[in-house]
N, C-alpha and C positions, 0 to 999 in steps of 0.2 A: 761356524763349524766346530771349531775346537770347544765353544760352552756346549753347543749340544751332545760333543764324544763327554764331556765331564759330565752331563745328566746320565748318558748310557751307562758310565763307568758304576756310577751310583747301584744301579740297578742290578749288576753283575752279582753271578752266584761265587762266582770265585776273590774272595773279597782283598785279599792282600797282594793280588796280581791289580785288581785292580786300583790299589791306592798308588803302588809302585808307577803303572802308566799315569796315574792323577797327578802324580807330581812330576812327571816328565814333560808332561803339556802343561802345569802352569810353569813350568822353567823356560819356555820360548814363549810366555807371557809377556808383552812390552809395557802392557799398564798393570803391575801386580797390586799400586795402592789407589785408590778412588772409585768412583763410580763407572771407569771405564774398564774394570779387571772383571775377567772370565767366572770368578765363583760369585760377582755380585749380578749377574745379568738373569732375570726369571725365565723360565719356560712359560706356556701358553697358559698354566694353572698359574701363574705368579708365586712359581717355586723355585730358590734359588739351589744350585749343588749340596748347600747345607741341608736345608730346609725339607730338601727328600729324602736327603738320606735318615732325616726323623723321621718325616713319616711313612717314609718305606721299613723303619726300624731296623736299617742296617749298624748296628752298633761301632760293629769293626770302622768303618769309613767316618763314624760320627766321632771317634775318639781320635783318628788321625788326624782328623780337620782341626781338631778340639790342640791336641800337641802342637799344630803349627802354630796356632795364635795365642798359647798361653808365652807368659815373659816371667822368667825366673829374677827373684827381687835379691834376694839372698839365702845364705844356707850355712849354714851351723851346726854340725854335727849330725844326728839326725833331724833336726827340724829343717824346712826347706819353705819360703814365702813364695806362690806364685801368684802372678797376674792372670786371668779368663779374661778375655775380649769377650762383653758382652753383646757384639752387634748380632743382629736377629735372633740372639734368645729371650733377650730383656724384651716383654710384652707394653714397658711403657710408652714408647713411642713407636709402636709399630702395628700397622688398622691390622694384618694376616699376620699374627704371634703365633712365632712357634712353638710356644708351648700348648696355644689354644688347637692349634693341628696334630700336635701327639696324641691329645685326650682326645679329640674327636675321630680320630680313623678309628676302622674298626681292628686290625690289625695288631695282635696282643705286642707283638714285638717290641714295636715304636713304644709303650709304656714300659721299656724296660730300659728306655732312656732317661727315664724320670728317676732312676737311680744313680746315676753317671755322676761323677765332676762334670762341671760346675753347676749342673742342674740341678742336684740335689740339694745343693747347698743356696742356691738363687730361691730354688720354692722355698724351702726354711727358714729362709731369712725374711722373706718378704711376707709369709704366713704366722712368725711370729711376733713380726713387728709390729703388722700393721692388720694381718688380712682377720688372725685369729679374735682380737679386742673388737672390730669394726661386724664381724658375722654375727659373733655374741651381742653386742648391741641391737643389732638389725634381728636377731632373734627374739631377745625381748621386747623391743619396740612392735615385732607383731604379733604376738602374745596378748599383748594388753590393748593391741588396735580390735583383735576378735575378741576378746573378753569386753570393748565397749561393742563392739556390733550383736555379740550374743544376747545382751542386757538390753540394748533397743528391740532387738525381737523377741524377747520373754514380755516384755511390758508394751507391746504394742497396740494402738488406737482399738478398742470393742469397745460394745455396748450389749444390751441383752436383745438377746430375740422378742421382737412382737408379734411377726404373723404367728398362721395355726401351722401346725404341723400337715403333710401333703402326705406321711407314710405313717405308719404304725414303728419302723425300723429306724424312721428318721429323727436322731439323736443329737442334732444341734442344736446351742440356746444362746449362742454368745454370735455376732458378724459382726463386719469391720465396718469402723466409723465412715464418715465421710471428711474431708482436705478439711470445711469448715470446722467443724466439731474435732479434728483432731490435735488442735493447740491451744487449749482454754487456760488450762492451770500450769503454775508452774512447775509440777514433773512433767507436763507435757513439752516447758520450753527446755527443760533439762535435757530430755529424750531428744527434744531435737537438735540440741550441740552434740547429740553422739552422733545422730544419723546424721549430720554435716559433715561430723570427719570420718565419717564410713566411709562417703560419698568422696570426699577429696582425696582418701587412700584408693578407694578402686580408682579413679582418673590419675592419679600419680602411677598407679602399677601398668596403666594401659599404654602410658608415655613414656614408661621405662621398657616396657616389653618389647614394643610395634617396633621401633627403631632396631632393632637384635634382629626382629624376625626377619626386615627388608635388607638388611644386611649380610646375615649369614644365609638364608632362604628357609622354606617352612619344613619341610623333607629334613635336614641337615640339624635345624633348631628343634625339633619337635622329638627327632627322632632318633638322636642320644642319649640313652638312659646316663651317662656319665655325665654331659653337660646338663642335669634336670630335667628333657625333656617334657615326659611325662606331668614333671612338677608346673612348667611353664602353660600346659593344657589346662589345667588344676587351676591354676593361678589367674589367667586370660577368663574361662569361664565364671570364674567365680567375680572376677567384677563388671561383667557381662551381666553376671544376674542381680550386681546388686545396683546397676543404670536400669536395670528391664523395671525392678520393684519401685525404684523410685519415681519413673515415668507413672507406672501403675497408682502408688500414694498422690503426685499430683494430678492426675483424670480419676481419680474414685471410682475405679475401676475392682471391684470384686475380684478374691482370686490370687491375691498377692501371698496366700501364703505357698504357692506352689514355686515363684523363684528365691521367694526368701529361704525357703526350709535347702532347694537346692543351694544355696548359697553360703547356709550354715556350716552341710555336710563337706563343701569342698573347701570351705576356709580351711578350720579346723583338721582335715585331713594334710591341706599342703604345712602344716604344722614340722612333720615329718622329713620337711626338706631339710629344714636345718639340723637333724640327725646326722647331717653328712661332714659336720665342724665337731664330731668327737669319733674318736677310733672306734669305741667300743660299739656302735650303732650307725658308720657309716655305711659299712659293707652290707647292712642290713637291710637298708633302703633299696639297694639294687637289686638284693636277693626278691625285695617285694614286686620291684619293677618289673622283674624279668618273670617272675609267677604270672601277676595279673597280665601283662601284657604277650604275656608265650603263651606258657602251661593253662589259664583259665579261660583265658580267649579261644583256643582251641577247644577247652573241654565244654564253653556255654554253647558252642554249636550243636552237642550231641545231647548235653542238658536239655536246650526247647525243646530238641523232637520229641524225646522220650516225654516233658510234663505236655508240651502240645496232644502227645498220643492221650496220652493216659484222663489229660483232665478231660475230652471230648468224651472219652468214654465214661468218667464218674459222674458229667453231666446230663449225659442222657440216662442211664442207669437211675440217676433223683432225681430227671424232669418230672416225672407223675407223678413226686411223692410229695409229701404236704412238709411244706418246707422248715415248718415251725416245729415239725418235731428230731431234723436234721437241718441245722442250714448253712451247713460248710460248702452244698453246692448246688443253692437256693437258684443261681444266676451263671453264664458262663463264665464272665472274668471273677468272680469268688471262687468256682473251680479253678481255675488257674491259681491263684491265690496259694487257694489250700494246695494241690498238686503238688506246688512247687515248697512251701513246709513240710510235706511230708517227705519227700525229697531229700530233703539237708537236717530230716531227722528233728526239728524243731518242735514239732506237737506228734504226737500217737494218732494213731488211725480211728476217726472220726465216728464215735459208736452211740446209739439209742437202746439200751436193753430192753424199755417199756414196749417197742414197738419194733414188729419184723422188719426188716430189714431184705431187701435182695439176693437172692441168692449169687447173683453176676458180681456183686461188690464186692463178694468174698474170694471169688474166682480172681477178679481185677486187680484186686490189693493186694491177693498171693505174687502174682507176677509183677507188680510194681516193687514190693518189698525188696524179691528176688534180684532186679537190675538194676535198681538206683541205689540201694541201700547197701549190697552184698559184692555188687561189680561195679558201679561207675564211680562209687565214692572212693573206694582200693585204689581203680585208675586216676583217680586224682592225685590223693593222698602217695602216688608213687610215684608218678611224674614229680609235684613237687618236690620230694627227694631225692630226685636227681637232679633238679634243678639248685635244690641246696648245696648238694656234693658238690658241684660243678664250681659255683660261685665260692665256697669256701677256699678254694685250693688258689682265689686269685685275691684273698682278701686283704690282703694286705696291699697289694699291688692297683685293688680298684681304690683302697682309701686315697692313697698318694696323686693319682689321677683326680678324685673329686676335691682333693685339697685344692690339686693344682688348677679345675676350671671355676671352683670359687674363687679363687684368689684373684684370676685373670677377669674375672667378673664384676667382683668389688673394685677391680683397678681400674676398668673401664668406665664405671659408674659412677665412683663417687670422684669429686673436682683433683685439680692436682694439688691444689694445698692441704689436701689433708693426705693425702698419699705421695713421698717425693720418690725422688727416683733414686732406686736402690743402686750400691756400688760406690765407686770412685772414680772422679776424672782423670783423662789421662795426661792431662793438661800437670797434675802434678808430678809426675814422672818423667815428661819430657817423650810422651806417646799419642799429641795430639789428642782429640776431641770425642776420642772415643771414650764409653766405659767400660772398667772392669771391675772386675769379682776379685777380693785379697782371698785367698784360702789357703791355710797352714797346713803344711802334710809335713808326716811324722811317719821318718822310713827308721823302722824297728832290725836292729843287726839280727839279733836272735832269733827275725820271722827267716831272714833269706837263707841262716844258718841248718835253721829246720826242713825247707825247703831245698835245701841239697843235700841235706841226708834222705829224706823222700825219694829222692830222684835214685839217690844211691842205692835205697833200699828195693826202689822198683825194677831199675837196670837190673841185679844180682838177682832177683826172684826173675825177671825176665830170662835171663842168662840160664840160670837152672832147670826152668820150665822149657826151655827148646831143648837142653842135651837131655831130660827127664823123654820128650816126644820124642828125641830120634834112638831113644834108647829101645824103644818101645817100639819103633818101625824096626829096627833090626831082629829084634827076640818076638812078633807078631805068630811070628809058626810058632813058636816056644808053647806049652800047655800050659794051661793058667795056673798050673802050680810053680813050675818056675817062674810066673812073671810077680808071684807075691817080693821075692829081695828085690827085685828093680824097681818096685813101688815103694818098698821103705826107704829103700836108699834115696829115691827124689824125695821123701818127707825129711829124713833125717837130713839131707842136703839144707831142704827149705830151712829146717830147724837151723843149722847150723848158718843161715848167712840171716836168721833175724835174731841172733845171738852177735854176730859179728854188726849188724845196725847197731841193737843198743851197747855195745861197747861204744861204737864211733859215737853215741850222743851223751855216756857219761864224761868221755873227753872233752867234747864240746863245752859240756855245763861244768 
């Protein structure tokens, strides 16, 4: 009973009523240290008191938990050493890290934990020790893994065309070899040490991935733009397609350039992940994420109808006509094709001056120009903009969050000898078996000197401003020419006590 009033308390809008009751029930606490104390026991989510109050983003509660378990070491004027109890912040040994549950709510709040003592100072220590050297690694290392896959498929198994041609239109002269014929010489055995370690990097990514996915769930993992979501679909696909090609090159099966070329563009795009290990391009990725996956996902619904409409009609309008002197829309899907270029503005509207031309075509392409070109593109290009605004105003605050679920990510992934666990035991201080966080705070005289001449300065303009209002409810009949001296008088007032402020702060200094 008393740990579930302490998850309630959590939850509470009135926040300092309710720390005050938080500490009154764990005061008739009989186990306050082990495994048998009320703020270590989870709720039905395996959330403990702490751990909600993160990701509920109740700050106020997360700082008071935070003062009871810090241990002051020493202090010195103004420098002061405290100890953080790192238990369930520190992500090393714990499968539900609470840092991994701040980035992943969707709830801005909880990310405004990730600026707090000791947290801010746990992700920057741990990101610049260990997480920032090991991402940049892991960046170049797959850099130069798609620079050898790109290279295998620029140089891949052809030979020349034999048969005759079956079209007038049909423009191929080069197919793909067959399993036998495609490892004769040695750039062929060269080509095939690349595509070995293609092949062993997508089967490494799929044994890094699957494990995350059955873990956290697919909903949860997929669908976090802050934990790379997006990036993770990106990344799964793409070495999907490059098992699909290799099954394809061993049956000589025709056809292989259709998961290859897929496989190129999503490499090389998840590129873009690791934008998220420098400030200046982190927030940027999100901004992408959140376009493609909002704003243009909504807008390609209204996109097909409109080139659906349109290209039905440019096709039948030049099914009659003799294709060879127009052949942008020779066949249905070439209308489609074209529709959709003309569309995004990529080619000019499709013209034969030698030969008449429809009169409906010119009618069709007035009104296509007019909606896709003059209205739907506006509507894009202005969504986007607000989807920029939006995202700008947190960009600072989504970097800190993608730091923090790369970092919980490389600590999950790579072994424990190359990443130790960050902090101090407490075994040397005589605090048991816990760890902590050392962190120097540097309380400045001068700040709290300032800060009560503020208060001073505020009270006095406070004070002013009510006898200025009840001056005014008395003289309210008065005609508004009498009430100009009771208005200077409150100005010359205000004048006079922020003359009497900076007196009190040339004393001070």
């Amino acid at each position: 009973i008393g740990n579930t009033v302490l998850h309630i308390l959590v939850l509470q809008p009135n926040k300092t009523f309710a720390c005050h009751i938080y500490s009154l029930i764990l005061s008739y606490d009989r186990n306050k240290e082990g495994p048998g104390s009320l703020e270590l026991i989870p709720n039905n989510e395996g959330l403990t008191p702490f751990k909600l109050a993160g990701v509920e983003g109740n700050t106020v509660m997360f700082q008071y938990l935070m003062q009871k378990r810090k241990h002051n070491l020493w202090s010195f004027g103004p420098l002061t050493t405290v100890l953080y109890d790192l238990t369930e912040i520190d992500s090393w040994a714990d499968d539900q890290s609470f840092l991994e549950l701040i980035v992943s709510t969707k709830k801005r709040e909880a990310r405004q934990i990730l600026d707090l003592t000791p947290v801010k100072e746990l992700v920057s220590l741990k990101w610049n020790m260990y997480g920032r050297p090991y991402f940049c690694f892991l960046a170049l290392f797959y850099i130069l893994y798609m620079v050898c896959f790109t290279m295998c498929c620029v140089y891949r198994p052809l030979k020349p065309r034999t048969g005759n041609k079956t079209s007038s239109r049909d423009n191929t002269i080069y197919v793909q070899k067959m399993l036998q014929e495609s490892y004769m010489t040695y750039e062929d055995e060269l080509r095939l040490v690349g595509e070995l370690i293609t092949v062993i990097g997508a089967v490494v990514i799929l044994i890094l991935e699957i494990p995350d996915i059955l873990r956290v769930g697919a909903a949860k993992y997929f669908g976090q733009t802050i934990l790379g979501g997006p990036f993770h679909i990106i990344v799964i696909t793409y070495a999907c397609m490059i098992l699909v090609t290799m099954v394809m090159r061993l049956t000589s099966t025709t056809g292989e350039v259709v998961p290859m070329s897929f496989a190129l563009v999503l490499g090389w795009c998840n590129v873009m992940y690791f934008a998220r290990g420098f400030q200046m391009l982190g927030p940027f990725t999100i901004m992408i994420q959140k376009m493609i996956f909002g704003d243009l996902m909504r807008f390609c619904w209204l996109m097909a109808v409109v080139i659906l409409g349109f290209a039905s009609a440019f096709y039948i309008i030049f099914q009659t006509e003799n294709p060879e002197n127009l052949g942008q829309f020779y066949n249905y899907p070439m209308s489609l094709f074209t529709t959709f270029e003309l569309f995004l503005t990529i080619i000019d509207g499709p013209a034969n001056y030698d030969v008449d031309l429809p009169f409906m075509y010119s009618v069709v392409y007035f009104a296509f120009a007019i909606i896709a070109t003059l209205l739907m593109l506006n509507l894009l290009i202005a969504m986007m903009g607000d989807t920029h605004w939006r995202v700008a105003h947190e960009r600072d605050e989504l970097w800190r969050a993608q730091v923090v679920a790369t970092t919980v990510m490389l600590e999950r992934k790579l072994p424990r000898c190359l990443w130790p666990r960050s902090g101090i035991c407490g075994r040397e201080y005589g605090l048991g078996d816990r760890w902590y966080l050392r962190v120097e705070d540097r309380v400045d005289p001068n700040k709290h000197k300032l800060m009560r001449c503020t208060e001073a300065f505020k009270a006095q303009d406070r004070d002013n401003y009510d006898k200025g209002l009840e001056k005014l409810e008395i003289n309210r009949d008065i005609l508004y020419k009498k009430e100009l001296p009771a208005l200077s008088l409150s100005r010359s007032t205000s004048r006079t006590s922020s003359h009497r402020g900076w007196e009190i702060l040339r004393r001070n200094t």
